[in-house]
Structure formats: C-alpha cells, structure tokens
C-alpha positions as CSV (number, residue, x, y, z in Angstrom):
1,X,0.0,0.0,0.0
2,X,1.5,3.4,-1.0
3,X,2.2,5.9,1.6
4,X,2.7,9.7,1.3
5,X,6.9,10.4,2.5
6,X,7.4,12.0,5.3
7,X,7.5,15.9,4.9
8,X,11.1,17.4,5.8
9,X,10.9,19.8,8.6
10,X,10.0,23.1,8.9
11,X,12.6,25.9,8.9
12,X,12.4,28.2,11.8
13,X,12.1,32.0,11.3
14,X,15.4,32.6,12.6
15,X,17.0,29.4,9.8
16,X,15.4,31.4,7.1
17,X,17.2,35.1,8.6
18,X,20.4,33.1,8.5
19,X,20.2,31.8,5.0
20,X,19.1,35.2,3.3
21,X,22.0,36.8,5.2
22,X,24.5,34.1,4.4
23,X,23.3,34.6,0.4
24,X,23.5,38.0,0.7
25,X,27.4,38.1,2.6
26,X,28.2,35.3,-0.3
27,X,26.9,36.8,-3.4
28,X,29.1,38.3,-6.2
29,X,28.3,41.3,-7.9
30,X,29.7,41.6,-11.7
31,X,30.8,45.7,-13.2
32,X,31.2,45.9,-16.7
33,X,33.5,48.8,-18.1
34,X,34.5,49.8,-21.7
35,X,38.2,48.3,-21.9
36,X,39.3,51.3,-23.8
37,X,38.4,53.3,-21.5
38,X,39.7,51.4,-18.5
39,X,43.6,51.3,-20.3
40,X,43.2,55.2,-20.5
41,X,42.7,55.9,-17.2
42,X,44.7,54.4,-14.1
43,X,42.0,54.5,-11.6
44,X,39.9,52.6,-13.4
45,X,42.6,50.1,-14.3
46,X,43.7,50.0,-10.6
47,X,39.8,48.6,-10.1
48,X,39.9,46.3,-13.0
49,X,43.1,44.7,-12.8
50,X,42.7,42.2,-15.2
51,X,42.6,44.2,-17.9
52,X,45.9,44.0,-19.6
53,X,45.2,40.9,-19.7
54,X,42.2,40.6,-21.3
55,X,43.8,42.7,-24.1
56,X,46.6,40.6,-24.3
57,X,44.0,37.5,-24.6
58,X,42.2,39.5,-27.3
59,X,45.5,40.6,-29.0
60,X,46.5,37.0,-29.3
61,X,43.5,35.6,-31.2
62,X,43.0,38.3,-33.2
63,X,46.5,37.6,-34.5
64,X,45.8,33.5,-34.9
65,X,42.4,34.9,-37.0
66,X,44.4,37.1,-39.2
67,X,47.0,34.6,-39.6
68,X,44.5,31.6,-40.5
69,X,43.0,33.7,-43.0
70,X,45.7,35.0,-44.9
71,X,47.0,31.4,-45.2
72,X,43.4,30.7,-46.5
73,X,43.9,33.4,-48.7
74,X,47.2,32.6,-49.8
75,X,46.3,28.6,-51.0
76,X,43.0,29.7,-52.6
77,X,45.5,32.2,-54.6
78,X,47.5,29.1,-55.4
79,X,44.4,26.9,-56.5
80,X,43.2,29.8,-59.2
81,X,46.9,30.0,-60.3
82,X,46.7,26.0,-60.6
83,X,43.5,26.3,-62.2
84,X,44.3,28.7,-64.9
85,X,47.4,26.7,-65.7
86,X,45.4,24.1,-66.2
87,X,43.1,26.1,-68.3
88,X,46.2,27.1,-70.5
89,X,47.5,23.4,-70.6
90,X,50.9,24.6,-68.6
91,X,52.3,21.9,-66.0
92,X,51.0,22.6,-62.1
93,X,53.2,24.2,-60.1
94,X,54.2,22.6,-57.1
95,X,55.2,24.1,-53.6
C-alpha cells in the first residue's frame, strides 16, 4: 500500500534570517567597463586589474584569426593559379 513520504521539517524564522543573510554576505556582484576606457585611465585600471590581460587575450587571437585567414587566402591564390594553368595546358606548379 503506497504511503505519502514524510514531509522534511520546517525551517524556523530565525533558519530562514540566516540563510538570506549568508546569500547576501556570499553573493558576487559583476561591473562591466569599456576596456578602452579602463587602459586610459589608471583609476579605473587599478579597479579592474585584469585588464591588460584581457587585451593581451584578445591581442592573441585576433592575430591566430588574421594569420589563419591569410593562409586561407594565400592557397585559394595558389588553387586559381593551378586552375588557370590548367586552363592554359601549362604543367602545375608545385610548392
């Protein structure tokens, strides 16, 4: 025969006052800032430290994009050349 489970106990008043005030000592808060901005001025770089760093992270892929894409560029240069040779019945170049 199926039962009901027992129902957990009830919190106190006082339990529930403790957990809202541990959230609130525990929470994080999140500030945005234009990183531009930040660089140029030392204040606000002194309160978002991380900063250079981001830049640097940015910096860094930005240059494995532009380095992916111009060797993208650079063999779809090659296959055109290949095809045209091919179109003028010269021999394929090979590199």
């Amino acid at each position: 025969q199926w039962q009901m489970p027992p129902q957990p106990p009830r919190k106190s008043k006082q339990q529930k006052i403790d957990e809202v005030l541990e959230s609130l000592k525990n929470r994080s808060t999140t500030e945005e800032a234009n990183l531009s901005s930040v660089l140029k001025d030392s204040r606000k770089l002194k309160k978002f430290n991380q900063a250079p760093v981001l830049l640097s992270e940015i910096q860094s892929r930005y240059n494995a994009v532009r380095v992916s894409s111009m060797k993208e560029a650079k063999e779809a240069k090659k296959a055109m050349q290949d095809l045209q040779n091919l179109a003028n019945n010269r021999p394929l170049s090979i590199k």
